[in-house]
C-alpha positions in Angstrom: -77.0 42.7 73.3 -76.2 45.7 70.7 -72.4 45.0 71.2 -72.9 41.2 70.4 -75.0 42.0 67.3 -72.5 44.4 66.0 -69.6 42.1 66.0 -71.9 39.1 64.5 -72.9 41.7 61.7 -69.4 42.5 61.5 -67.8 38.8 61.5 -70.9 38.2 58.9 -69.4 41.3 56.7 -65.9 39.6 56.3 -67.3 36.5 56.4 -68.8 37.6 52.6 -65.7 39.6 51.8 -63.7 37.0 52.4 -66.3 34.2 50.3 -66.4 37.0 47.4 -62.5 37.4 47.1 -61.9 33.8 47.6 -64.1 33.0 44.6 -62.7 36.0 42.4 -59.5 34.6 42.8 -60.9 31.2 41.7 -62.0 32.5 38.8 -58.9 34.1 37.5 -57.4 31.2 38.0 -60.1 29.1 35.9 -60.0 31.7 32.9 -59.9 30.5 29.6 -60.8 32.8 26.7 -61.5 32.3 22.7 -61.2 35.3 20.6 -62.9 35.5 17.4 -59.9 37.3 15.0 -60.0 38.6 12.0 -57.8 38.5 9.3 -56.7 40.3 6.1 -54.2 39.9 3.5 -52.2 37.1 5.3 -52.1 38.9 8.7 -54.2 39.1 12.1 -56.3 42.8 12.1 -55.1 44.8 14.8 -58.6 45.0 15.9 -58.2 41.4 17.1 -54.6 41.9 18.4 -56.3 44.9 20.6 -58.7 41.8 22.0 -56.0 40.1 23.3 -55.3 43.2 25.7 -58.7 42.6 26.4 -58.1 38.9 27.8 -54.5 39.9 29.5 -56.9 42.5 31.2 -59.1 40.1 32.4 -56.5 37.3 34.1 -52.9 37.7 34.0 -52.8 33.9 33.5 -56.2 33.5 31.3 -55.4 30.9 28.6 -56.5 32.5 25.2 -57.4 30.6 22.0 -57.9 32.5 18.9 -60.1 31.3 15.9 -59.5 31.9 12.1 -61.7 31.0 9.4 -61.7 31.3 5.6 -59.8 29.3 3.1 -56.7 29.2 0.9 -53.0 30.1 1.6 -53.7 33.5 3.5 -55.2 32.2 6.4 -52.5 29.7 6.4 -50.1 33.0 6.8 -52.7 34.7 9.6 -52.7 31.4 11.4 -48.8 31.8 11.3 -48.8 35.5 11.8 -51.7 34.6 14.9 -49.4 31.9 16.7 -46.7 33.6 17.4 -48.9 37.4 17.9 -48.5 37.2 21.9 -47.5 34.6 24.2 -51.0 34.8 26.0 -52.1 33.2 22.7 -52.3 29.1 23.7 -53.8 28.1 20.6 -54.5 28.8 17.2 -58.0 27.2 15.8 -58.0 27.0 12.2 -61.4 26.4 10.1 -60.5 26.2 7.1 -63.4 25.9 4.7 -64.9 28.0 1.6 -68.1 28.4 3.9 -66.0 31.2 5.9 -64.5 32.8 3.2 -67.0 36.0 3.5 -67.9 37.1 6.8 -71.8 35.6 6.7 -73.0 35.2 10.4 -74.8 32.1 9.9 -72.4 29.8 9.2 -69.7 31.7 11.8 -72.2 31.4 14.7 -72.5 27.5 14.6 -69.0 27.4 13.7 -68.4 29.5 17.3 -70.9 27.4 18.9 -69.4 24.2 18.0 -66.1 25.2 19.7 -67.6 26.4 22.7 -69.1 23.4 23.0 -65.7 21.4 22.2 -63.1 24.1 24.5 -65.5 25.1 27.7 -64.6 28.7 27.5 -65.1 31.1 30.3 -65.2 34.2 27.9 -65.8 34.7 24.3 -64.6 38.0 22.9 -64.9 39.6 19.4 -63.9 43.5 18.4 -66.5 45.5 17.9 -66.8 45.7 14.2 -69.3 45.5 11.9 -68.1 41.4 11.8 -68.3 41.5 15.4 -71.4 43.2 16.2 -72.9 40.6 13.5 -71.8 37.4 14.7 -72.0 38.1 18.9 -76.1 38.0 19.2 -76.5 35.1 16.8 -74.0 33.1 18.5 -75.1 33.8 21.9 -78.7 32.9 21.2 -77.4 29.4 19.8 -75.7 29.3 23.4 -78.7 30.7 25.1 -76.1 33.4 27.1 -76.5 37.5 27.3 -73.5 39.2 25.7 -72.3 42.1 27.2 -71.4 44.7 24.2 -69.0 47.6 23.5 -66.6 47.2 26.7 -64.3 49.8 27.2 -62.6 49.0 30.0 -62.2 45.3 32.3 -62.8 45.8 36.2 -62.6 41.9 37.2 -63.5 38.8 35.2 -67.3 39.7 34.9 -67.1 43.1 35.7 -67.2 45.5 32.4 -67.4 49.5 31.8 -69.3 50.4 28.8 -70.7 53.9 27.4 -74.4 54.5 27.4 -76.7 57.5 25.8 -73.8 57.8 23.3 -70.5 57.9 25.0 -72.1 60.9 27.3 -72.0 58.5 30.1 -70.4 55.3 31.3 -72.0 52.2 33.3 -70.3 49.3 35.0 -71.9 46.3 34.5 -71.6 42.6 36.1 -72.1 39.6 33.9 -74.0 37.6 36.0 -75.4 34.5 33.5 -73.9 31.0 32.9 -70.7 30.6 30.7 -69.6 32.1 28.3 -69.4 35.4 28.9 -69.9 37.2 25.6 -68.5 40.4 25.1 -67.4 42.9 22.3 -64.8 45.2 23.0 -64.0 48.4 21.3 -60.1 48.0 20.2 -59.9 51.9 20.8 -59.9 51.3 24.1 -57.3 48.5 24.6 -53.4 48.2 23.7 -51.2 45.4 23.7 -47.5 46.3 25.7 -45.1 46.4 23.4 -42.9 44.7 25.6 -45.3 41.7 25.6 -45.2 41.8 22.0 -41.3 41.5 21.3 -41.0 37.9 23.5 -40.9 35.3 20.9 -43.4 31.8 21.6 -45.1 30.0 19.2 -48.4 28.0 19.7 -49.5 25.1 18.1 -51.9 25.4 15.7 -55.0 23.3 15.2 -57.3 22.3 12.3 -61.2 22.7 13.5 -63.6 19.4 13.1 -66.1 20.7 10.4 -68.5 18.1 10.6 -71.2 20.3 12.4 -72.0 22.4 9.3 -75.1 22.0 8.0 -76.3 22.9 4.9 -79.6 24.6 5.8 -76.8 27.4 7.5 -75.0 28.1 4.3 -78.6 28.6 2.5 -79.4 31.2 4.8 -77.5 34.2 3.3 -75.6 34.1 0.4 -72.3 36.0 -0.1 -73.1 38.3 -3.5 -70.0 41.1 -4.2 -67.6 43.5 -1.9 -67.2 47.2 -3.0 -64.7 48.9 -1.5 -62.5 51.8 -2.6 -59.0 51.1 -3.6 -57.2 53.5 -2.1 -53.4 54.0 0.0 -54.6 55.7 2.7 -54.3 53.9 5.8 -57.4 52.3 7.5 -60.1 54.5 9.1 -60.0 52.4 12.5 -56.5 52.0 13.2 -55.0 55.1 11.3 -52.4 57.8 13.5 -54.0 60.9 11.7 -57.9 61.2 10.6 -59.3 64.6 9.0 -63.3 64.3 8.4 -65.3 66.4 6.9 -69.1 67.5 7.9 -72.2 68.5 6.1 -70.5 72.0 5.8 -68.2 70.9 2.8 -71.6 70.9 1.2 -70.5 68.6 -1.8 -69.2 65.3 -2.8 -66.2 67.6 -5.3 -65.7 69.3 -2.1 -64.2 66.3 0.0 -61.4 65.8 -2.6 -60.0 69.0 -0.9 -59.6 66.6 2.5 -58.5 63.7 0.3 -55.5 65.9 -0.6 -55.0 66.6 2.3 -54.9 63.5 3.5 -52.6 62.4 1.3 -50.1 65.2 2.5 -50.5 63.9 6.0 -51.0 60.2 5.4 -54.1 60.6 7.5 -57.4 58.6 6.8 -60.6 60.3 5.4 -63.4 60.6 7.6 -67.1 61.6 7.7 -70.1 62.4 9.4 -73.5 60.7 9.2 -74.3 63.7 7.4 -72.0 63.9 5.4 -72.4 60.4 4.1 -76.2 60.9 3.7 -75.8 63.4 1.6 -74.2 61.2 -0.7 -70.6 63.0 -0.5 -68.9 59.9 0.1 -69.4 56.2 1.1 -70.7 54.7 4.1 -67.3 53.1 5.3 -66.2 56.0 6.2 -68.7 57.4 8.4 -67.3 57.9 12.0 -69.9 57.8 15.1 -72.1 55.5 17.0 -73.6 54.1 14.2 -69.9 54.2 12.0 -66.9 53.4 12.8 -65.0 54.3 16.7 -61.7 55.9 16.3 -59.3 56.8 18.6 -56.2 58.6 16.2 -53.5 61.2 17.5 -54.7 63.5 15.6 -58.5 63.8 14.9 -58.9 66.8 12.3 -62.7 67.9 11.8 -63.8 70.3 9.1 -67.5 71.7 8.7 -68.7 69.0 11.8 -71.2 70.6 14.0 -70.3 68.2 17.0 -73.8 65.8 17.7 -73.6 63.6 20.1 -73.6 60.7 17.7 -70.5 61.8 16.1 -68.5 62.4 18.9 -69.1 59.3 20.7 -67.0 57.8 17.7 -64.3 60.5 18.2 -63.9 62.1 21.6 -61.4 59.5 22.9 -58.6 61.0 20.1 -55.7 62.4 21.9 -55.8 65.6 20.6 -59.2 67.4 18.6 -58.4 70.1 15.8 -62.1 71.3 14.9 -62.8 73.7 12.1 -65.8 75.5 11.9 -67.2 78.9 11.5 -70.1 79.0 14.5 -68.6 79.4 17.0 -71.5 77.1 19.3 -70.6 74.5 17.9 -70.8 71.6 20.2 -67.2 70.0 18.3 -65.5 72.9 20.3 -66.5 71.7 23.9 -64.1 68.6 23.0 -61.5 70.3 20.7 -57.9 70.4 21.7 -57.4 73.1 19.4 -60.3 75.2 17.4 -60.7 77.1 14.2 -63.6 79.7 13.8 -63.3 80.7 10.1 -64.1 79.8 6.7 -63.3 75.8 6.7 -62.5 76.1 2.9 -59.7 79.3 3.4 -58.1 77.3 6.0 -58.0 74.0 3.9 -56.4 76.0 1.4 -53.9 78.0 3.4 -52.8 73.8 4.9 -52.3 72.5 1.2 -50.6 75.3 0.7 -47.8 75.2 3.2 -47.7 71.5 4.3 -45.3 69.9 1.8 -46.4 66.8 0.0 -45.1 63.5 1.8 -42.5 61.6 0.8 
């Protein structure tokens, strides 16, 4: 009687395994993603080029639409730029209306519910940005879904890593609500093949029906100025090099000493919370859980202390240069490389002997 029940238990076992691989492979093959890309100066931001890593990583044979909104001949050129970005892409969706010339939230999440509506998608994805992490929850309350947030990494089609108590640990999570599933991904943590990228297609590219907008949307918020400094350096969240600079520069006179040596690098200019509270420089370029998540080379930190909010934007940089004269200092528990000195003596010894670039 034990035997029999141990082989029905058994047979019951791979009964299940065999039901819960059947219907994972039924949904790969019944994938269909929309990616909410962004765009800027007549091109796709790499932050939504990293989402379509995202979708490769979640079927091989997922069929990915991506949707641009704003107005005039630029998006014309990132609808170009977007069609012909990977062939995954199957579709370019183009809205292309005044109302989604600024990044306002209220207008973009009836705009995303609309085409969910209209395209049936199995997944919904948008980068983790501050565009991102404003849309997501207002459009997945107009769908009535949970959306999953900050995915690092893709297990299965509903199955997601993401860090928790910031970035010290990570949880896997299953999605287990109706469709879509929502999700924001942090574009550090996916990378398209270049090989993928050099094979030429070009999808077709189609105008979005914008008779769903309503006007009580577009009195909701109201798009008033963008300041922003002007500036060569290359952008915080996708730049190679990035030197920031702590509390321990002590002054906003101070951080022109890292902008100079920024500018000998080409490396983008960095802060902590700290930093920016202070008033030394401007929010944008606050790095952490509550800034911006970068992933560089080279991640160069002078006067940072190290808390746990700051390097949960940072510790996924290949290699960690940390300059700072206590030697505690949590930064020095992920540095590569560490500096215990005087931070302004060593920033003057590198512009000193690292040449200006050409």
């Amino acid at each position: 009687m034990a035997m029999a029940a141990a082989l029905m238990a058994g047979a019951l076992r791979r009964g299940r395994a065999g039901v819960g691989g059947a219907s994972e492979m039924a949904l790969r093959r019944l994938v269909s993603t929309l990616i909410i890309a962004e765009h800027e100066g007549g091109l796709v931001k790499p932050s939504s080029l990293s989402a379509l890593a995202a979708a490769e990583a979640i079927a091989k044979e997922n069929k990915v639409s991506l949707l641009l909104g704003g107005s005039g001949p630029t998006l014309h050129k990132a609808a170009q730029h977007a069609a012909s970005s990977h062939p995954l892409v199957n579709e370019v969706l183009v809205a292309d209306s005044d109302v989604f010339a600024h990044p306002l939230a209220e207008p973009w999440a009836e705009l995303l519910r609309s085409v969910q509506q209209k395209g049936g998608y199995s997944h919904v994805i948008a980068s983790s940005t501050s565009f991102g992490k404003n849309l997501l929850p207002r459009a997945a309350a107009l769908l009535d879904v949970s959306p999953v947030t900050d995915v690092t990494a893709i297990s299965e089609p509903r199955v997601f890593v993401r860090p928790i108590y910031a970035g010290n640990a990570l949880c896997t999570v299953r999605y287990t609500g109706e469709s879509p599933c929502m999700m924001s991904i942090r574009s550090t943590s996916f990378s398209l093949a270049t090989e993928s990228m050099s094979e030429t297609k070009v999808a077709p590219i189609t105008q979005v029906d914008l008779s769903f907008l309503s006007e009580a949307s577009s009195r909701k918020s109201s798009w008033v100025n963008l300041t922003s400094q002007d500036t060569e350096r290359p952008d915080l969240a996708n730049a190679r090099v990035v030197v920031t600079g702590g509390r321990g520069l002590k002054s906003a006179e101070n951080f022109k000493l890292l902008e100079q040596l920024a500018e000998k690098l080409g490396a983008a200019v960095g802060a902590t919370r700290a930093a920016v509270d202070a008033g030394y420089v401007p929010n944008e370029l606050q790095v952490g859980q509550t800034g911006k998540i970068v992933a560089p080379e080279l991640y160069i930190a002078f006067g940072v202390s190290g808390a746990i909010q700051h390097l949960a934007g940072m510790r996924d940089s290949k290699y960690i240069v940390a300059v700072n004269k206590d030697a505690d200092a949590p930064i020095f528990q992920v540095a590569d490389y560490g500096i215990v000195g005087d931070l302004f003596q060593v920033l003057e010894e590198l512009l000193e002997k690292i040449p200006d670039k050409k």
